[in-house]
C-alpha positions as CSV (number, residue, x, y, z in Angstrom):
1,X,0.0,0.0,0.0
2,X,1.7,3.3,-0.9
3,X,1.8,6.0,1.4
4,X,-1.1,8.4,-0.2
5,X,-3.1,5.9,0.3
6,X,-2.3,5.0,3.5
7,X,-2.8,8.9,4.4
8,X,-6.0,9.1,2.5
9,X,-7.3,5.7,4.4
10,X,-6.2,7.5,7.8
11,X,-8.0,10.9,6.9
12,X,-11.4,8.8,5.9
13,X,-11.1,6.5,9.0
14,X,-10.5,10.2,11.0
15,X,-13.7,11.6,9.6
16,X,-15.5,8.8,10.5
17,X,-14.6,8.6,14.1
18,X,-15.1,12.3,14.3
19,X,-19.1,12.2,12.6
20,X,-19.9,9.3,14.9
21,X,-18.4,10.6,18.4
22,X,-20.4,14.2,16.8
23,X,-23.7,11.9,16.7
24,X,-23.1,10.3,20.0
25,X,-22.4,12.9,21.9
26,X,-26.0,14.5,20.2
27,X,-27.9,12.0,21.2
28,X,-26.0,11.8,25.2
29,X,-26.7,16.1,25.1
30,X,-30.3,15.6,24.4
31,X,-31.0,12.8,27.4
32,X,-29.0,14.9,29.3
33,X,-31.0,18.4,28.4
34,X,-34.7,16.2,28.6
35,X,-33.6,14.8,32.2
36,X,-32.4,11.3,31.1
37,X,-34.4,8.5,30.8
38,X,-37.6,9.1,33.1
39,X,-40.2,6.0,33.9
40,X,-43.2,7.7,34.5
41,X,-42.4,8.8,30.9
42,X,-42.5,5.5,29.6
43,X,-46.1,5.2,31.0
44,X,-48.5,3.9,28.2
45,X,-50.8,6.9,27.5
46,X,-54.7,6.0,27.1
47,X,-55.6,6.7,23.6
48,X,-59.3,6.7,21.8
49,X,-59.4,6.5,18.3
50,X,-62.7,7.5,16.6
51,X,-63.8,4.6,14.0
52,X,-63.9,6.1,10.8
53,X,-67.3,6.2,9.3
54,X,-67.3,4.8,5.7
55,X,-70.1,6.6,3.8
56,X,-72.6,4.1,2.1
57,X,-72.3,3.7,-1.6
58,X,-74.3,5.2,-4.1
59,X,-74.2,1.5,-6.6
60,X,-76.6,3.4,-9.4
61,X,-74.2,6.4,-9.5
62,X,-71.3,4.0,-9.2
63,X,-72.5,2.0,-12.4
64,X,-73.3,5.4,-14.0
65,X,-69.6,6.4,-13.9
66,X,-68.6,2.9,-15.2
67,X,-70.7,3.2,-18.0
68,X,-69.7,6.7,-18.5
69,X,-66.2,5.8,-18.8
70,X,-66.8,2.5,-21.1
71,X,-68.1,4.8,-23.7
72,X,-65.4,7.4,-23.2
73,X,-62.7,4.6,-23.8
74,X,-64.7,3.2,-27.2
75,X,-64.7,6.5,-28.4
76,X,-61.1,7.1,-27.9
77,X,-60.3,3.8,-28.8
78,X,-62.1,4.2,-32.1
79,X,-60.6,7.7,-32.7
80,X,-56.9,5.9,-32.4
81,X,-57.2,2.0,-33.7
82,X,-55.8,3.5,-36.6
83,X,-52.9,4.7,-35.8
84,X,-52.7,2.1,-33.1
85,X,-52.5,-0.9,-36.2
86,X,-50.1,1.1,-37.9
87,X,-47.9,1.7,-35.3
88,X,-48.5,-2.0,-34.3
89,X,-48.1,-2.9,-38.1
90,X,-44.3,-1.0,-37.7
91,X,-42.9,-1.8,-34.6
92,X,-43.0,-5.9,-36.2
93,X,-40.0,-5.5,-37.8
């Protein structure tokens, strides 16, 4: 191993040890700020969720929107079948 890379190995290993004792000593300042590690802290809260309320389903307006968009798709499918084949017809080279 030459020695620029032995230096550049020893600068990289040095900025390692520096960002992790930075990132230790963050997280022993903020238990040490918030009073450490407190039980009654760890208490289990009481929490009530409210059930969501699903609306009921409108099935006629439901199928009206399906049918709505079948005949939206025939048109456009009818409007581009033929350029669609071509393009089809070209790409099986």
């Amino acid at each position: 191993m030459s020695p620029a890379q032995k230096t550049f190995n020893m600068v990289v290993a040095s900025f390692i040890a520096g960002v992790s004792a930075m990132a230790l000593a963050g997280v022993v300042a903020t238990v040490a700020v918030k009073g450490g590690l407190e039980v009654y802290a760890a208490e289990a809260a009481i929490v009530e969720h409210e059930a969501a309320q699903i609306a009921p389903l409108d099935v006629a307006a439901v199928r009206s929107r399906l049918a709505s968009a079948e005949q939206s798709m025939a048109a456009t499918r009818s409007r581009t079948e033929r350029a669609m084949t071509r393009l089809e017809r070209l790409s099986d080279r």
